[in-house]
C-alpha positions in Angstrom: 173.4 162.1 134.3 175.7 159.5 134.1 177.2 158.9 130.5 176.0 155.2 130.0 172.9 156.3 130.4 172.9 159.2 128.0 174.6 157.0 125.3 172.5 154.0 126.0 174.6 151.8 126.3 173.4 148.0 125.9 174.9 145.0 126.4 176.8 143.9 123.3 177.8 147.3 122.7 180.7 148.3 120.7 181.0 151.6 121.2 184.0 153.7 119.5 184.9 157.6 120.7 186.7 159.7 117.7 187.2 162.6 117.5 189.3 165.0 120.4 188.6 167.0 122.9 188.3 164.1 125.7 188.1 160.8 124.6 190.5 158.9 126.7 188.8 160.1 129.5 185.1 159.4 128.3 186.3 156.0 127.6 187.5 155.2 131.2 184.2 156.9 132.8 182.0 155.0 130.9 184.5 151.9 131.7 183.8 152.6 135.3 180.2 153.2 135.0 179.6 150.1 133.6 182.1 148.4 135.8 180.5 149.8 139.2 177.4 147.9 138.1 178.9 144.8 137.5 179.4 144.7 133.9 182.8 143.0 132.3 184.3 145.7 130.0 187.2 144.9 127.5 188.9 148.0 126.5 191.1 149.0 123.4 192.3 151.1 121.0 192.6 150.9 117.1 195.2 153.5 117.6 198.0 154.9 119.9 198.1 155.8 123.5 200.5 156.7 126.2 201.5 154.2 128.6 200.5 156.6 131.7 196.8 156.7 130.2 196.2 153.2 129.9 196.9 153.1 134.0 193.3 154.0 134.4 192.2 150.4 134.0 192.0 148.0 136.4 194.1 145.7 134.2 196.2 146.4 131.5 197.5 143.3 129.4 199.4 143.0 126.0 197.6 140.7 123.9 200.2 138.0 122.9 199.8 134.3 121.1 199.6 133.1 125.0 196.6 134.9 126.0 193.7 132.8 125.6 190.1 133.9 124.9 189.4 131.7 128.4 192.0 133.8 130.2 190.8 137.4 129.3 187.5 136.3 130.4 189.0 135.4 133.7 190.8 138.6 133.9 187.1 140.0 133.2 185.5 138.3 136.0 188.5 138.9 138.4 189.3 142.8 137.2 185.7 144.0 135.6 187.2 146.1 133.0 190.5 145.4 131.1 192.7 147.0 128.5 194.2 145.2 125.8 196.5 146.5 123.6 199.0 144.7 120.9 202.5 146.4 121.9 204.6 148.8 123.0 206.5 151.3 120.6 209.5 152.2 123.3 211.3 154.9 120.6 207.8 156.4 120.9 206.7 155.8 123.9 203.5 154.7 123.0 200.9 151.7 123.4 200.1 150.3 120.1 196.4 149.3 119.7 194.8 146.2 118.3 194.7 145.7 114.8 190.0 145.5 113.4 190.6 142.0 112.4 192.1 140.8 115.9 189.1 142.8 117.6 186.9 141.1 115.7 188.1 137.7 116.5 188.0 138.8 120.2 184.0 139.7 119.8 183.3 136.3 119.4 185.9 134.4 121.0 185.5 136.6 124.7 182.6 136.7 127.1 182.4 140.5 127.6 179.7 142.8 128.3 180.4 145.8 126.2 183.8 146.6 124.0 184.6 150.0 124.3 187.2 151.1 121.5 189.3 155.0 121.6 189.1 154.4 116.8 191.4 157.9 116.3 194.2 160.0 117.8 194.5 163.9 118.4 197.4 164.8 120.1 195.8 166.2 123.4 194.1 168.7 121.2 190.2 169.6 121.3 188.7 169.5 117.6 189.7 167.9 114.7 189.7 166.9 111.4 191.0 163.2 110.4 193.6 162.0 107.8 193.0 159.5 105.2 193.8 156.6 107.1 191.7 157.3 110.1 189.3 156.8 112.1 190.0 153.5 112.1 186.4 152.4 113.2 185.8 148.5 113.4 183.0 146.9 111.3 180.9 145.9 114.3 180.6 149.0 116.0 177.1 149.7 117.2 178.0 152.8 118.8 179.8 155.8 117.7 180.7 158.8 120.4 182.3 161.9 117.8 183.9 163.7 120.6 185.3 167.6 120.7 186.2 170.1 123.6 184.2 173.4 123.7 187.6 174.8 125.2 188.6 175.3 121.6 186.2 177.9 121.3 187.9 181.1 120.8 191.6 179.5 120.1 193.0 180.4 116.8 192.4 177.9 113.9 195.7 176.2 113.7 197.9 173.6 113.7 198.7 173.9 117.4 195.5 174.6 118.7 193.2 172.1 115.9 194.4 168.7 114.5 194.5 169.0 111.1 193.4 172.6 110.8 194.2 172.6 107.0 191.3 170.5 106.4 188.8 172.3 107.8 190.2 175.3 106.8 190.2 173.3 103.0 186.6 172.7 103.1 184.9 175.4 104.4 187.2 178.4 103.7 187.7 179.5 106.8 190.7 182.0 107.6 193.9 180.6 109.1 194.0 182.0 112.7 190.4 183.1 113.0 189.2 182.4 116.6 187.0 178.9 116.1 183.2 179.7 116.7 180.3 177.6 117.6 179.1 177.3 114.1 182.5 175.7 112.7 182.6 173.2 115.7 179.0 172.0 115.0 180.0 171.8 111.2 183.5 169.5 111.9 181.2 167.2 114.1 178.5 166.7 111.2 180.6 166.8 108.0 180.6 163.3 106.9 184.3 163.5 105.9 185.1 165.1 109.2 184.0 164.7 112.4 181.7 162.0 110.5 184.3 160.1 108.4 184.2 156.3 108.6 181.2 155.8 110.7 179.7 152.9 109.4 176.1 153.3 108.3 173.9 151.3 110.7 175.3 153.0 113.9 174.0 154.9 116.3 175.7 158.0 117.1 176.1 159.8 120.2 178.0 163.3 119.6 180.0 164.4 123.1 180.7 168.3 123.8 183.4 167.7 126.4 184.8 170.1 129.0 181.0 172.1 129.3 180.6 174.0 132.5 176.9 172.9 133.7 175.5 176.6 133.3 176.8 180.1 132.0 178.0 181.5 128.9 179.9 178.6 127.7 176.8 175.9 128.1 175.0 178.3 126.1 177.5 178.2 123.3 177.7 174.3 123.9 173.6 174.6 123.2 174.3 176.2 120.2 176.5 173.8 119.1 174.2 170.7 119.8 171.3 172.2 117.9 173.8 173.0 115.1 174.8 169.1 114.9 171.5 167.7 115.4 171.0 168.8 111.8 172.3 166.2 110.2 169.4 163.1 110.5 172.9 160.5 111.5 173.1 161.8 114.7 170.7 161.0 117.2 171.7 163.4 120.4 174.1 165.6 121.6 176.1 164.5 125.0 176.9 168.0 127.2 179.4 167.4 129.6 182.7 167.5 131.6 184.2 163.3 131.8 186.1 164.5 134.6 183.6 166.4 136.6 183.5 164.6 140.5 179.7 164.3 139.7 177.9 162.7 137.3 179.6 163.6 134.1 177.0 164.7 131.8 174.9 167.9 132.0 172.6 167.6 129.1 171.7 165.8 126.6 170.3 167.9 123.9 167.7 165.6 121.1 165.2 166.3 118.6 161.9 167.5 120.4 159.2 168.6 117.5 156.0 170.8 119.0 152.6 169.6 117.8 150.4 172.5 118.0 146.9 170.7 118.3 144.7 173.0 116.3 142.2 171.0 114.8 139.1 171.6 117.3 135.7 172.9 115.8 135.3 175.8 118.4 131.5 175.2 119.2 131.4 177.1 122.3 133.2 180.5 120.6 131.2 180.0 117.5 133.6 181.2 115.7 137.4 179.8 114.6 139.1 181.0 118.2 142.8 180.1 117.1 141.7 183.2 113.9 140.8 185.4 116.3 142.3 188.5 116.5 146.2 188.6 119.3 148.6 190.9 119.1 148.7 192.3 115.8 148.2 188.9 114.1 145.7 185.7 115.0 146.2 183.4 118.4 147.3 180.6 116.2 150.2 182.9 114.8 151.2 183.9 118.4 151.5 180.7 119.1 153.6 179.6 116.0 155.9 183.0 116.8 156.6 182.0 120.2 157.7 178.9 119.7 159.8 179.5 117.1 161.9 181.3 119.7 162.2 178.3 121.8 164.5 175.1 120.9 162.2 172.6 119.6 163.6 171.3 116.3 160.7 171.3 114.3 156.6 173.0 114.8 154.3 170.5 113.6 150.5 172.2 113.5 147.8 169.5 113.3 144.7 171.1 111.4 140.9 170.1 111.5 137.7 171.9 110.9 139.3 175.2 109.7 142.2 173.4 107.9 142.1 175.9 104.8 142.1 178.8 107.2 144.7 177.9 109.4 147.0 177.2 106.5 146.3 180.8 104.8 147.2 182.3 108.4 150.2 180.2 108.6 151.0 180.3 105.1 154.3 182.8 106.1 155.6 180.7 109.1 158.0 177.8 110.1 156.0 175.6 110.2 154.2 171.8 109.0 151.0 171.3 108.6 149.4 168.0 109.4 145.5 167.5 108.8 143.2 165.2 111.3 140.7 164.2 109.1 138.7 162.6 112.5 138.9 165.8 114.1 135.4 165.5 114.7 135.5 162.6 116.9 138.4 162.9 119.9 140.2 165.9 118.9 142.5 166.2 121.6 143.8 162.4 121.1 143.4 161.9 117.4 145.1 165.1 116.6 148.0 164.3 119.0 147.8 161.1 117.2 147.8 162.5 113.7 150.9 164.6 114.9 153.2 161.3 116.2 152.4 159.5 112.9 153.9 162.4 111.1 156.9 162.3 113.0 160.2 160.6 111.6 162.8 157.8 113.7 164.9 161.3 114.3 162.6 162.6 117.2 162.7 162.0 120.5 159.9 163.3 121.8 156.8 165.5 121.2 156.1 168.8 122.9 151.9 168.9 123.3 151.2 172.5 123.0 147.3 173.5 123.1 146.2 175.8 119.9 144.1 178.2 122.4 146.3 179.0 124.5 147.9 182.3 123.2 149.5 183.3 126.3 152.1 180.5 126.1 155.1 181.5 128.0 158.5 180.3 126.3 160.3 180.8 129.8 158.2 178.0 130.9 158.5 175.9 127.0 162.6 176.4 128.1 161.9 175.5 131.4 159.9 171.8 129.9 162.5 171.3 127.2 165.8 171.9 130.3 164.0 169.1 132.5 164.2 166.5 129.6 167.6 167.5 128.6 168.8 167.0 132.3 167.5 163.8 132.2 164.9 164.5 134.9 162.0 162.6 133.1 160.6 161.5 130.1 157.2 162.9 130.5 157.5 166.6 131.9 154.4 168.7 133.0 154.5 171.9 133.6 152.6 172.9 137.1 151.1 176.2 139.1 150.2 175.2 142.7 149.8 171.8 142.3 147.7 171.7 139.0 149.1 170.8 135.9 149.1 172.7 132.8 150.5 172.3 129.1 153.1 172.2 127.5 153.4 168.5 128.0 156.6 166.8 126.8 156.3 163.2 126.0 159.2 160.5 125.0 158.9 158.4 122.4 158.9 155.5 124.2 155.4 156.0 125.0 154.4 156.9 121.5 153.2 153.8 120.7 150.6 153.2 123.3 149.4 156.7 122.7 148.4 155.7 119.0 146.8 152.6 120.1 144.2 154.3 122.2 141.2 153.7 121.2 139.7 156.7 122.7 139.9 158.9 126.1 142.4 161.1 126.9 146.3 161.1 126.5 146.3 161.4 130.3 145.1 157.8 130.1 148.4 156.5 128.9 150.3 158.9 130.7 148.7 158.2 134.2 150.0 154.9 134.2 154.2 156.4 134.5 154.3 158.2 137.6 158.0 157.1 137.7 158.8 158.6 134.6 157.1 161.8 135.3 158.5 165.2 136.8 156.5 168.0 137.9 157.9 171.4 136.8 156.3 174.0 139.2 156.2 177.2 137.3 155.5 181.0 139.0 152.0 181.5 136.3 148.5 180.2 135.9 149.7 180.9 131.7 149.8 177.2 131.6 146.0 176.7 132.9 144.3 179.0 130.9 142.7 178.7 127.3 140.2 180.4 125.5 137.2 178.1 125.0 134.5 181.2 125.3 134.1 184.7 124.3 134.1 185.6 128.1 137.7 183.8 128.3 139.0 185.4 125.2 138.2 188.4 126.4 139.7 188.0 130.0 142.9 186.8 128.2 143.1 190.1 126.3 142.8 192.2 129.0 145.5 190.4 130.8 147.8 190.8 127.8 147.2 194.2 127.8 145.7 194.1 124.3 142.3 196.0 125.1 139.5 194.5 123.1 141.6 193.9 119.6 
């Protein structure tokens, strides 16, 4: 995935990368991206760089009383992407950024695409924790990348391996010199006087976990770490990557996916409530609930119907939110799904469809759903088993609201219409075909469990 696409990037961006761990060199690949398809980018920095790192641009130009607002756009036209930068500090060897006020007056006074902006410092280091007087994040920005390197994983927590240990160290009580885990990267990113400081409020924030192999132990950790930061409600997705990978640079990219366990159905062919009937030591709506809590959807969402009390007294001890259909009766399948998107907030970005009745839900195959929309390979992912397709369904928001205007049908009547948008996800069992809609099926899918007649 390339990384303009999993920060969304929109013309009359102004996106700003903090944090450490990478951000020069997201900067210039998303300069390049955007440049390879034609885009103008302007380029700056609210802080310091060295002089060798500002060679990645096409053009780099000081910004003196000369330069016109008409000449930078020429340069824009001619070069594609160009970095401007106020001076250069020669007992320091450094490149001196622009000052907010003078990037401000170049927003409106320079026909750019996008304004991509390096707002902090970190001294080549991989986490860490501003000062006072940074970031220094201009007004407009519409975009904010918090950037660290999972590299710092397992390097003591210290002035030469973390900028600005102390602080972290300050707030969270950490020892001095303790290896850094996964759980204290995640917590820097979040913390809104951290990783989070100075972000203004109505951005959109895109965290970046750079120098992430693109499987093994240390994505893993990086997956930790995403579904540690997507806690906090300001951050809207978690970029896995490596900016200077040959390839596209980003792996994952890790958002909020709730399950809605549709559970609302009347069972008038078992005659009975099937998702109470007795699995594995506890009810098949239980099972259900248990597996998926061992998968990494952010949230279980259980839409309730006919045997709303009962459900709730069997799920009374779970993880879980209960939302009631109260037109179960008519459409269950599609009003329940829609009764389960109305109860979802901005924060999620898509909905995992999982059937009530179908106890034997693999979570190889739920990891397997949720890995195909974190690479990027579609926004509606179906699971199938030689050639027929099964559920879990993932679905994007994007298509939310024309699933809750549907009159009636079928969600596959919405869904149909996006073959583009759709990847097929074969799968090695038939798990994903089979429900329980009859005492004759309930009783094959015990036997295939190995639960006898329980």
């Amino acid at each position: 995935m390339r990384l303009r696409d999993a920060l969304s990037i929109r013309r009359g961006d102004v996106v700003a990368f903090i944090g450490a761990g990478g951000k020069t060199s997201a900067l210039f690949r998303l300069a390049h991206e955007l440049s390879d398809d034609g885009w103008r980018v302007l380029l700056t920095t609210t802080t310091h760089l060295a002089p060798r790192e500002i060679k990645q641009a096409s053009l780099a130009a000081q910004l003196t009383p000369n330069v016109s607002p008409a000449m930078i756009t020429t340069w824009l036209n001619e070069h594609r992407h160009v970095f401007l930068y106020a001076r250069v500090d020669k007992r320091r060897s450094k490149i001196v950024g622009l000052h907010p006020d003078v990037i401000a007056e170049l927003m409106d006074s320079v026909n750019s695409d996008v304004l991509l902006i390096e707002a902090d410092g970190a001294r080549r280091l991989s986490l860490k924790a501003p000062f006072d007087h940074e970031p220094v994040i201009p007004a407009d920005t519409s975009v904010v990348v918090p950037v660290a390197g999972v590299d710092v994983l397992g390097q003591p927590l210290d002035e030469d391996h973390v900028y600005n240990a102390s602080r972290i160290r300050e707030r969270y009580g950490f020892p001095e010199g303790s290896a850094v885990l996964p759980p204290w990267v995640a917590l820097t990113l979040r913390d809104p006087e951290l990783g989070m400081r100075g972000v203004p409020a109505s951005t959109r924030v895109v965290a970046l976990l750079n120098k992430v192999d693109s499987h093994g132990y240390q994505c893993t950790q990086a997956r930790r770490i995403a579904q540690l930061v997507l806690r906090s409600p300001r951050i809207n997705a978690v970029a896995l990557g490596a900016m200077q990978s040959a390839v596209d640079p980003v792996h994952e990219l890790q958002r909020r996916v709730t399950a809605v366990v549709l559970a609302a159905g009347m069972s008038t062919r078992m005659r009975k409530p099937k998702l109470l009937l007795p699995w594995d030591g506890g009810t098949v709506i239980e099972s259900i609930v248990s597996r998926l809590t061992l998968s990494a959807v952010d949230e279980i969402i259980v839409v309730t119907g006919h045997y709303r009390d009962k459900i709730a007294k069997a799920l009374a001890d779970q993880p879980v939110r209960l939302v009631h259909n109260p037109h179960y009766a008519r459409g269950e399948v599609l009003s329940s799904l829609q009764a389960g998107l109305r109860a979802l907030p901005d924060t999620k970005s898509a909905c995992l469809v999982v059937l009530g009745d179908q106890p034997a839900i693999d979570t190889r195959i739920v990891g397997q759903v949720l890995s195909a929309y974190a690479q990027g390979d579609g926004e509606i992912v179906t699971p199938t088993y030689r050639g027929r397709r099964g559920h879990p369904v993932l679905i994007d928001r994007r298509f939310w609201p024309e699933l809750l205007s549907l009159p009636r049908g079928a969600p596959r009547d919405v869904l149909k219409h996006y073959p583009e948008q759709t990847v097929l996800v074969p799968v090695d069992t038939d798990s994903i075909l089979r429900d329980i809609d009859t005492p004759e099926q309930y009783q094959q899918e015990l036997l295939r469990a190995g639960l006898g007649n329980s």
